[in-house]
NUNU-885453 format. One record per atom (N, C-alpha, C): x, y, z; residue in three letters. Coordinates in steps of 0.2 Angstrom, whole numbers, plus 5000, padded with zeros to 4 digits. Last residue first. Layout:
BEGIN
XYZALA...
% end
This chain:
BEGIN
558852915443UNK559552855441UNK559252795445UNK557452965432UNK557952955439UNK558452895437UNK556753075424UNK557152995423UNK557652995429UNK555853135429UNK555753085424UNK556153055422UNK555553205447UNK556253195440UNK555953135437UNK554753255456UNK554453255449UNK554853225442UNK555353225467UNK554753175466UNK554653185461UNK556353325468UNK556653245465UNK555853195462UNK555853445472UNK555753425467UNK556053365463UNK555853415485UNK555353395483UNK555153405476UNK557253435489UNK557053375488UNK556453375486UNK557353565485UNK557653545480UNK557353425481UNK556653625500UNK556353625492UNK556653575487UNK557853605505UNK557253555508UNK556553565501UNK558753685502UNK558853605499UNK558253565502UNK558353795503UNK558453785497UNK558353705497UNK558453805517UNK557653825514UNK557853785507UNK559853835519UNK559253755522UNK558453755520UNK560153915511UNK560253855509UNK559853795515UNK559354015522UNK559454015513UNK559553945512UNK559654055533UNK559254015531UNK559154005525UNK560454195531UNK560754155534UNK560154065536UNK559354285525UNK559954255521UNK560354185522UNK558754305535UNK558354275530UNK558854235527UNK559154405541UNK558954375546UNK558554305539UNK560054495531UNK560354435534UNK559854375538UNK559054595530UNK559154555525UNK559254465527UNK559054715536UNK558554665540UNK558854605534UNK559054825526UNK558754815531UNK558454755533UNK560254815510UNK559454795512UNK559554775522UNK561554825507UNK561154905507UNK560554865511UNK562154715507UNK562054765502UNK561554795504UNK561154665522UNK561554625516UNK561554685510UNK560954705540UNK560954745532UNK561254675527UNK561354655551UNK561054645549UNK560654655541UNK562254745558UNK562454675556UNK562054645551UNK561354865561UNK561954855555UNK562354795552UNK559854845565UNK560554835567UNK560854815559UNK558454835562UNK558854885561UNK559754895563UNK557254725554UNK557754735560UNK558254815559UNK555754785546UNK556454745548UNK556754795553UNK554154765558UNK554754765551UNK555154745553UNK552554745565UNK553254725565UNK553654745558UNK551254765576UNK551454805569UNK552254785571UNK550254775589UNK550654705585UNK550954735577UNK550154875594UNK550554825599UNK550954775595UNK549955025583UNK549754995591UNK550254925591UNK550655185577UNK550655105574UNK550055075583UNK550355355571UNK550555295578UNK550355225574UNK551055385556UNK550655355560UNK550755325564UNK551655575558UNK552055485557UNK551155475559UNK551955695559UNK551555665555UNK551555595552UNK553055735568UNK552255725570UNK551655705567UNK554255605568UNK554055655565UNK553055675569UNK555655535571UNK554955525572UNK554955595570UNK556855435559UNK556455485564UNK556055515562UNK556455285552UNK556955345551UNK556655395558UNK555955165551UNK555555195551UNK555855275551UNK557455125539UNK556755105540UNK556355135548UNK558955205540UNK558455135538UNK557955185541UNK559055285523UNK558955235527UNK559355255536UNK558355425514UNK558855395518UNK558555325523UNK557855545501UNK557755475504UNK558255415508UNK557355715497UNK557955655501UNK557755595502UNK556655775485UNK556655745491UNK557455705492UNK555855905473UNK556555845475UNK556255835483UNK555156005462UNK555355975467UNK555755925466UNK553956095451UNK554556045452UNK554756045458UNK552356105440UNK552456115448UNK553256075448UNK551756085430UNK552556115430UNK552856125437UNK550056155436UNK550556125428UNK551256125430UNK548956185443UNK549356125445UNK550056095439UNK548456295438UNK549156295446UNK549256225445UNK548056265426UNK548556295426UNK548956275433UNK547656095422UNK547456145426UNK548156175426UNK548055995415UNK547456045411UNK547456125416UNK549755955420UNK548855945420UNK548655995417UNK551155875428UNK550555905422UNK549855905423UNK552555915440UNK551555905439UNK551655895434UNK553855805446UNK553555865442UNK552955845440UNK555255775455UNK554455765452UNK554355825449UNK556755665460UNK556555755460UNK555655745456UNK557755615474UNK557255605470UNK556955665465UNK559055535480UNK558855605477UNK558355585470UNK558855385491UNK558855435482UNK558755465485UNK558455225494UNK558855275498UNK559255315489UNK556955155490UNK557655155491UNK558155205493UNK555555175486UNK555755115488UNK556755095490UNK554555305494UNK555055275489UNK555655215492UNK552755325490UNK553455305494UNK554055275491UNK551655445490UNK552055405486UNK552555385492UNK550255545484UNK550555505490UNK551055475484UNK549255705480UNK549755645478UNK549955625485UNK548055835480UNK548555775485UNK548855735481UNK547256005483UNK547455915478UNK548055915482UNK545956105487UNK546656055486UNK546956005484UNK544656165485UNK545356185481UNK546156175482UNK543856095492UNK543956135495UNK544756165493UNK544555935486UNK543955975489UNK544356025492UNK545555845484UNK545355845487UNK544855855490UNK546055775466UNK545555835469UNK545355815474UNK547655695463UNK546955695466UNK546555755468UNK548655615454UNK548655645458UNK547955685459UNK549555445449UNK548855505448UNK548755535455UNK551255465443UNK550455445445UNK549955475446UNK552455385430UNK551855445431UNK551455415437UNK554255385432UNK553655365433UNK553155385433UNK555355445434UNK555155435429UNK554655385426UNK555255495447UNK555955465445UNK555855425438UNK554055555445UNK554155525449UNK554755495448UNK552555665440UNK553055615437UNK553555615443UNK550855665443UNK551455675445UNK551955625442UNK549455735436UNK549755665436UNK550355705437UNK547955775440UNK548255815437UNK548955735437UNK546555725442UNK546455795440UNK547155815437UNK545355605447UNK546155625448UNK546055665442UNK544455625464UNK544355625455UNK545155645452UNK544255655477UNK544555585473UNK544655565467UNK542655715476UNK543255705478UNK543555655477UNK541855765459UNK541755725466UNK542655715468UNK541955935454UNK542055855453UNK542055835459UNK542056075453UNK541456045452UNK541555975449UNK543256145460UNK543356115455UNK542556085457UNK544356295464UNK544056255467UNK543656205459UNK546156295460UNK545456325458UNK544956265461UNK547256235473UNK547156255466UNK546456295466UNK548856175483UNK548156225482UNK548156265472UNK549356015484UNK549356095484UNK548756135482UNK550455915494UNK549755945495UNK549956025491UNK551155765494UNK551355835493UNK550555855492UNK551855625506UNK551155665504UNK551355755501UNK552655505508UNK552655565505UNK551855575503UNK552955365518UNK552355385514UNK552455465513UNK554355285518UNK553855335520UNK553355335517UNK555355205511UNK554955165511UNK554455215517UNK556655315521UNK556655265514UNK555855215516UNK556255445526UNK556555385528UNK556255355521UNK556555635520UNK556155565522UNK556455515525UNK557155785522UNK557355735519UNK556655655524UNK557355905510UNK556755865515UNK557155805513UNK558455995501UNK558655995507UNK558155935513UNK557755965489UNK558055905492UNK558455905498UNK556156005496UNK556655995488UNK557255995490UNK554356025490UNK554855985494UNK555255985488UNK552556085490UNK553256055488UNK553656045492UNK551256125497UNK551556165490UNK552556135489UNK551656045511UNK551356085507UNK551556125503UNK552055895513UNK552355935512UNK551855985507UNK552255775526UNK551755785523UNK552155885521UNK552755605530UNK553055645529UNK552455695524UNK552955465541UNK552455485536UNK552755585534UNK553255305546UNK553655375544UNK553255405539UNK552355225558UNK552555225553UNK552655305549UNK552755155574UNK552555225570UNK552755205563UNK553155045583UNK552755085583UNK552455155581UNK553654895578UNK553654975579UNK553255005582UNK554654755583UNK554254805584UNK554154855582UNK555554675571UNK555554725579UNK555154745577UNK555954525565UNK555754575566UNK555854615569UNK556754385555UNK556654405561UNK556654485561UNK556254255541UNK556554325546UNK556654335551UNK555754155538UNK555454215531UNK555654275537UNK556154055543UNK556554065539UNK556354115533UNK556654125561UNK556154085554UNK556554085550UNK556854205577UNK557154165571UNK556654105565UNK555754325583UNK556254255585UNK556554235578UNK555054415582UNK555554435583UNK555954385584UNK553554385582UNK553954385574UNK554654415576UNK553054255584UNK553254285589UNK553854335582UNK552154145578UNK551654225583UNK552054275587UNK552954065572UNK552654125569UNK552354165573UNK554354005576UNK553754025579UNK553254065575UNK555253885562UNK555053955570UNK554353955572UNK554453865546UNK554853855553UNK555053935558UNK553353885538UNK553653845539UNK554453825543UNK552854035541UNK552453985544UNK552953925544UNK554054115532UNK553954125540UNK553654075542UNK553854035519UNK554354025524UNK554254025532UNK552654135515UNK552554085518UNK553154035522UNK553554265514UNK553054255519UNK552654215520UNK554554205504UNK554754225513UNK554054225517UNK554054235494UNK553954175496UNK554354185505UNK554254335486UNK553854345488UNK553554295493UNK555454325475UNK555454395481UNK554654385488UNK555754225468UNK555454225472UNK555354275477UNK556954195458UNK556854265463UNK556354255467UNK558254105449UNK557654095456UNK557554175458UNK557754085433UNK558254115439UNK557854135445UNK557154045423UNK557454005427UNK557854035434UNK556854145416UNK557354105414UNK557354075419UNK555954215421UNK556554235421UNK556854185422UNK554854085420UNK554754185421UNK555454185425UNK554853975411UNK554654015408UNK554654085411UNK555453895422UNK555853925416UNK555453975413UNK554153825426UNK554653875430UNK555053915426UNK553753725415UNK553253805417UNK553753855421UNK554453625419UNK554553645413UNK554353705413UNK554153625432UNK554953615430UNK554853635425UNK552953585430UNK552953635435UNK553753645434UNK552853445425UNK552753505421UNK552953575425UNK554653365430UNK553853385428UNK553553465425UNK556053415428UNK555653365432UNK554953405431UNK557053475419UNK556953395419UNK556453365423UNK557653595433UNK557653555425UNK557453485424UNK557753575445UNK557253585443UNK556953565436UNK559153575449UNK558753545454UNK557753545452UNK560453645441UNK560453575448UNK559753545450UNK559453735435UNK559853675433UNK559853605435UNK559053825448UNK558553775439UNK559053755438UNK560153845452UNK559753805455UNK559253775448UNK561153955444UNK561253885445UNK560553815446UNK560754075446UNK560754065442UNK560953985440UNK560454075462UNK559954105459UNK559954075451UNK561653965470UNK561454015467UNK560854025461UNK561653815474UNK560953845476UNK561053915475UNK563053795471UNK562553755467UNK561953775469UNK564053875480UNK563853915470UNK563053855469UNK563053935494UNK563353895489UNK563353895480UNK562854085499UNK562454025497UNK563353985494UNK563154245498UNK563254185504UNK563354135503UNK562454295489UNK563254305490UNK563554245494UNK561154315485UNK561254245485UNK562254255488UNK559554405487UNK560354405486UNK560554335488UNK558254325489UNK558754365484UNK559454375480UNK558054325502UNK558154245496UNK558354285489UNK558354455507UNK558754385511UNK558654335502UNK557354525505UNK557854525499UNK558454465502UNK556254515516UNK556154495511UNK556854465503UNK556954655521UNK556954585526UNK556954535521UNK556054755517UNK556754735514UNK556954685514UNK554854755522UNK555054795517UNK555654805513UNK553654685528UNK554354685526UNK554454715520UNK552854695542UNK552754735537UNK553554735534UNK551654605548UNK552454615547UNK552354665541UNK550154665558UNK550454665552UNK551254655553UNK548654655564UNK549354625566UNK549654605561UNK548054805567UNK548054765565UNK548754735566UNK547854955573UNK547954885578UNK547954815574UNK547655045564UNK548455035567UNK548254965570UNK546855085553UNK546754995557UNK547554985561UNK546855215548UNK546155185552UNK546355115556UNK548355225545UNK548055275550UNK547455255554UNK548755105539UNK549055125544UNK548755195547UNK547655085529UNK547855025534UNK548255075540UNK547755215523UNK547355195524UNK547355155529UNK549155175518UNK549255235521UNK548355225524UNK548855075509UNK549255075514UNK549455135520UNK548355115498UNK547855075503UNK548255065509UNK549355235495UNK548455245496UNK548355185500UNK550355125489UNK550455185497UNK549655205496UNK550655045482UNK549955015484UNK550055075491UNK551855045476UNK551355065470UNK550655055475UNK552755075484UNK552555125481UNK552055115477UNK552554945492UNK552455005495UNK552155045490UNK553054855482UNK552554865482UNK552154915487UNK554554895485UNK554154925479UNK553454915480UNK554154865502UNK554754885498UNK554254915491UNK553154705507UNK553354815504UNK553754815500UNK552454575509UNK553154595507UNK552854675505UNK551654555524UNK551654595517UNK552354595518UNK550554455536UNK551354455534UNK551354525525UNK549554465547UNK549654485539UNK550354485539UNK548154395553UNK548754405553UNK548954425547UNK546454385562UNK546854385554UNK547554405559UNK545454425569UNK545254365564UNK545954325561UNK545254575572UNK545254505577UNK545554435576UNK545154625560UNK545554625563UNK545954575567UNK543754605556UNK544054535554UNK544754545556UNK542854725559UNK542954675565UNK543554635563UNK542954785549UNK543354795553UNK543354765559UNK542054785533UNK542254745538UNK542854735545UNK542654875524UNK542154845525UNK541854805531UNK544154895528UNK543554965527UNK542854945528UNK544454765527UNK544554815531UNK543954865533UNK544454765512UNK543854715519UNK544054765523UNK545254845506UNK544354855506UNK544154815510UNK546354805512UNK546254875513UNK545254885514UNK546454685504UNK546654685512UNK546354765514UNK546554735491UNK545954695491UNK545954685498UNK547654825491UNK547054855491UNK546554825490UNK548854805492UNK548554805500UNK547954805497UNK550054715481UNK549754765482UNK549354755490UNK550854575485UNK550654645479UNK550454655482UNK550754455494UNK551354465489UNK551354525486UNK550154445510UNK549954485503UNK550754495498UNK549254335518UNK549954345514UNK549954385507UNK548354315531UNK548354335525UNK549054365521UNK547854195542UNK548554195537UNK548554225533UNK546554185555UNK546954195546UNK547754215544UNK546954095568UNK546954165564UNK546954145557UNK545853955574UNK546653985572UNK546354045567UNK544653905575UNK545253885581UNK545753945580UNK543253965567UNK543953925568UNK544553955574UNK542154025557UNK542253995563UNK542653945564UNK542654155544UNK542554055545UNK542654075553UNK542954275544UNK542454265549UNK542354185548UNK543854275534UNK544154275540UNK543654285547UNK543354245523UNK543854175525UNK543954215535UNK542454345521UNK542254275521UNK542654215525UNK543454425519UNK543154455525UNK542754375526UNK544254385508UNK544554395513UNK544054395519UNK542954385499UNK543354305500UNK543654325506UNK542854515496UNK542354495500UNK542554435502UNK544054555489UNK543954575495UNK543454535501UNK543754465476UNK544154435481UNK544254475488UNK542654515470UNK542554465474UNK543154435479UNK542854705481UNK542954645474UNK542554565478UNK542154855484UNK542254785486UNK542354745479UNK542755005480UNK542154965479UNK542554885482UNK544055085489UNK543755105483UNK543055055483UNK545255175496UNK544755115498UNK544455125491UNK546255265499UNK546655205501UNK545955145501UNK545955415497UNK545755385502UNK545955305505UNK546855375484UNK546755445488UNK546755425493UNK546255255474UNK546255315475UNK546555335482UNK547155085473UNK546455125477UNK546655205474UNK547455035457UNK547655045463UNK546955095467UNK546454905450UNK546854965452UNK546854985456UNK545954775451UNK546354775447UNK546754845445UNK545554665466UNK545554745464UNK546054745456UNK545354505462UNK545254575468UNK545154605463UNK544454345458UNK544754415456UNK544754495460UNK545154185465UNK544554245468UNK544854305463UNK544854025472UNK545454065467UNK545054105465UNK544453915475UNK544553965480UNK544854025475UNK544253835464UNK543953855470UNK543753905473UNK545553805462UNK545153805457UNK544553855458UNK545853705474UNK546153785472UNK545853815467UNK545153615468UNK544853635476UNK545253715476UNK545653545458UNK544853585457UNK544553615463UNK546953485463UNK546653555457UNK545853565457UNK546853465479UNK546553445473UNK546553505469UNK548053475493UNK547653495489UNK547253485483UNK548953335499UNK549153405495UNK548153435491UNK549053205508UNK548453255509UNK548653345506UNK550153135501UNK549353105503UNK548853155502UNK551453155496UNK550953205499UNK550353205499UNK551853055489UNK552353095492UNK552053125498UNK550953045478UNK551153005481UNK551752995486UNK550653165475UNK550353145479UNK550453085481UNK551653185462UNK551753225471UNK551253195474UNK550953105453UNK551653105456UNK551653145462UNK549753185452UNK549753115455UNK550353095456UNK550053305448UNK549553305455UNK549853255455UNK550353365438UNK551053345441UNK550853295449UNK549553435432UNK549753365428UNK550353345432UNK548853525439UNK548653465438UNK548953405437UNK550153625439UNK550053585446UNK549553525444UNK549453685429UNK550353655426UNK550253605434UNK548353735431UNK548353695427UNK548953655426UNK548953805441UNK548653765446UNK548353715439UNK549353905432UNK549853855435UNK549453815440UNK548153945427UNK548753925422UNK548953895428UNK547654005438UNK547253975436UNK547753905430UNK548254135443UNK548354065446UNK548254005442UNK548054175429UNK548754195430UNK548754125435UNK546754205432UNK546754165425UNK547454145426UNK546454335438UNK546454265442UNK546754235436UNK547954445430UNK547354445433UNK547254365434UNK549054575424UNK548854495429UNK548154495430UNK549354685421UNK548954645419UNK548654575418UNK549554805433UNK549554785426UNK549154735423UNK549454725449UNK549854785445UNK549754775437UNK548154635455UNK548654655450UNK549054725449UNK547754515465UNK547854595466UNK548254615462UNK546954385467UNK547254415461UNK547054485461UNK547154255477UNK546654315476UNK547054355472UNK546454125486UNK547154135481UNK546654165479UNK546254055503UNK546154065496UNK546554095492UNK546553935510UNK545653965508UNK545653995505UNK547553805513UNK547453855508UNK546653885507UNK548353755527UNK547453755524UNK547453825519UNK549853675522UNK549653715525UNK548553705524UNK550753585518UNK550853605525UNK550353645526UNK550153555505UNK549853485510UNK550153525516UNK550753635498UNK550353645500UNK550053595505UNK552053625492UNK552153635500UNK551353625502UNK552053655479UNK552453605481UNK552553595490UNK551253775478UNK551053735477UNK551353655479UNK552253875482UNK551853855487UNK551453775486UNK553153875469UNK553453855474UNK552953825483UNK552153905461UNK552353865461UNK552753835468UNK552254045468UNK551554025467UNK551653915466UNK553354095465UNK552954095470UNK552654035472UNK553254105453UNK554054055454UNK553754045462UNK552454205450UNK552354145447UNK552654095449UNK553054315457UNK552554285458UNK552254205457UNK554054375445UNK554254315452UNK553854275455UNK553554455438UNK553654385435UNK553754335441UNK552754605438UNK553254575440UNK553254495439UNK551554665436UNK552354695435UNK552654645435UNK550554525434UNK550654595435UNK551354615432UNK550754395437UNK550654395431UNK550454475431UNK550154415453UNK550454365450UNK550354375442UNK550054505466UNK549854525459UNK550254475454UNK549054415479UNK549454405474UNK549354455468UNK548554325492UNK548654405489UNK549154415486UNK547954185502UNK548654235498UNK548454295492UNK547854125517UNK547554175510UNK548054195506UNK547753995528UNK548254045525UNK547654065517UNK548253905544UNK547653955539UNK547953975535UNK549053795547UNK549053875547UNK548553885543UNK548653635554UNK549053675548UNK548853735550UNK548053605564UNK548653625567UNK549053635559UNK546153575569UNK546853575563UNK547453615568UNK545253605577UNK545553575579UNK546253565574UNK543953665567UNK544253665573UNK544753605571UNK542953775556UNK543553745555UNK544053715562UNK541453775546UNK541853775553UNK542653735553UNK541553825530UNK541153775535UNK541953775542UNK541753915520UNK540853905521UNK540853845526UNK542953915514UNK542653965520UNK541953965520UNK543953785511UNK543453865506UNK543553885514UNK544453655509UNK545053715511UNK544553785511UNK543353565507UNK543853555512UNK544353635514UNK542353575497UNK542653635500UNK543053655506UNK542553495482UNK542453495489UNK542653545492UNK541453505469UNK541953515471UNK542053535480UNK540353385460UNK540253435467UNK540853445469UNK539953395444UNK540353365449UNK540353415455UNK
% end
């Protein structure tokens, strides 16, 4: 059977007024949200031209992850299609649905092209009227390898990224993107995102712990599948950056959406410390920390990791340079005293210990080892009205909460099995 390629990237695209869009996901990774994502788009998908869904893992997600729920979307197809004529066919997602990178980039922030690197660069050379939409929920490092491989698709493309934690586990691909591709046209949300989070504001019946009840339980398979990643409990951390496309402006990322409102920047906070740090240094929260130390020179190819840094109790891998230096990178995803420590085979790199300061907000002062940004690079907002508990930028999201919630809870009525 010949599966149609209405949504791929093999045929000319004009005149449409849906948004282009790619998604970049470690769905079935660290983190469970993804999943409550992914459903959630799938109930909207007729608003948009889906090209592709691309499996950028933390752990042990991988494409098989969409592939399940685009199975639990089968069975629910022809009920929502009688709501939504023109929603996408499972065999069409099926399709597009691509394996990225399944580790983090090294050092350098690039590593070998995936099939879903080369889908980016494919979808973003379709000849078409309108940008790409690349929405990366995880990591940067399937966005990072087109890039590197293809840097004309700059032109091409838009990126909305949720950061914050995913900063620290995908800082190499992202410190990449912001030193070589400053001119891309990136939101870069790194808090702004925790609006559909926190619920303080909302009403009790569209609180995080209520909504599966109210308004999901009981209606089709994609109701019954939702429960399964945190119980029910709405986190969606990752869904704002499709929001942003369904209402406001999106070319103007400092106006009013419902995945935010932004500013400008123009530097991203980069902090570079030889032979250590310690807790007098202080960073900006969500920086890129570079510690840099000198060792024995070493007969291994550059980027060979050689010695591992522990990290607020976390291990990462730490890198031979060349020229008898080694680097780690990290960013911290919240306002801490932090402290580290090496291990390794190699004596200078063993035991090495430190600390850092981590203070808000978001790009924090300018340093000489910040990267200059160019015209179209946006985060969160920085006015203090704007903060929700601790999170930058939070409110611009928050305060859209319950009209994003009840225009979803209507289209889970199309799946209710026993209606009154």
């Amino acid at each position: 059977m010949l599966i149609p390629l209405i949504f791929g990237c093999q045929k000319a695209d004009k005149g449409t007024d849906k948004p282009r869009i790619l998604i970049s996901s470690d769905i079935g990774g660290t983190d469970p949200d993804d999943f409550q994502s992914l459903i959630h788009l799938l109930m909207y998908a007729d608003h948009f031209r889906i090209e592709g869904l691309v499996s950028s893992p933390f752990g042990g997600g991988r494409k098989e992850d969409f592939l399940n729920i685009i199975n639990q979307y089968s069975k629910d197809y022809e009920k929502l299609l009688k709501h939504a004529p023109s929603l996408p066919s499972p065999a069409t997602l099926e399709s597009i649905t691509k394996q990225g990178a399944v580790d983090a980039a090294p050092f350098r922030g690039y590593d070998e092209s995936t099939a879903g690197s080369d889908w980016i660069v494919s979808c973003a050379k379709k000849d078409s009227d309108q940008a790409l939409w690349v929405l990366v929920w995880g990591g940067l490092e399937d966005l990072a390898q087109a890039l590197h491989d293809a840097p004309e698709i700059k032109q091409n493309i838009k990126v909305y990224w949720i950061g914050g934690p995913n900063k620290k586990w995908s800082i190499n691909a992202y410190s990449y993107i912001a030193e070589h591709h400053p001119d891309l046209w990136m939101i870069e949300a790194n808090a702004t995102y925790r609006g559909w989070i926190i619920d303080q504001d909302s009403p009790e019946k569209l609180k995080k712990d209520q909504f599966y009840t109210n308004y999901i339980e009981g209606r089709g398979a994609l109701g019954r599948d939702f429960y399964h990643y945190l119980n029910g409990e709405i986190k969606m951390g990752d869904t704002p950056s499709l929001a942003y496309l369904m209402n406001g402006n999106p070319d103007d990322p400092t106006g009013e959406s419902w995945g935010g409102s932004f500013r400008k920047i123009n530097r991203s906070s980069r902090s570079i410390f030889e032979g250590g740090s310690t807790t007098s240094d202080t960073v900006a929260t969500y920086a890129t920390i570079e510690w840099h130390f000198i060792g024995p020179q070493l007969e291994v190819p550059e980027d060979s990791v050689v010695f591992q840094i522990e990290i607020q109790n976390q291990l990462w891998p730490g890198y031979y340079l060349g020229d008898n230096k080694y680097g780690v990178k990290y960013s911290p995803k919240k306002t801490e005293s932090g402290t580290y420590k090496t291990s390794s085979n190699i004596p200078q790199l063993n035991g090495l210990e430190g600390a850092y300061t981590s203070i808000a907000p978001w790009p924090g002062q300018a340093k000489p080892s910040d990267y200059p940004l160019g015209d179209h690079w946006y985060s969160d907002r920085l006015e203090a009205d704007l903060f929700l508990q601790g999170q930058q930028g939070a409110k611009t999201i928050s305060k859209h909460r319950e009209a994003f919630m009840l225009d979803w809870a209507e289209k889970w009525d199309w799946l209710e099995e026993n209606p009154n």
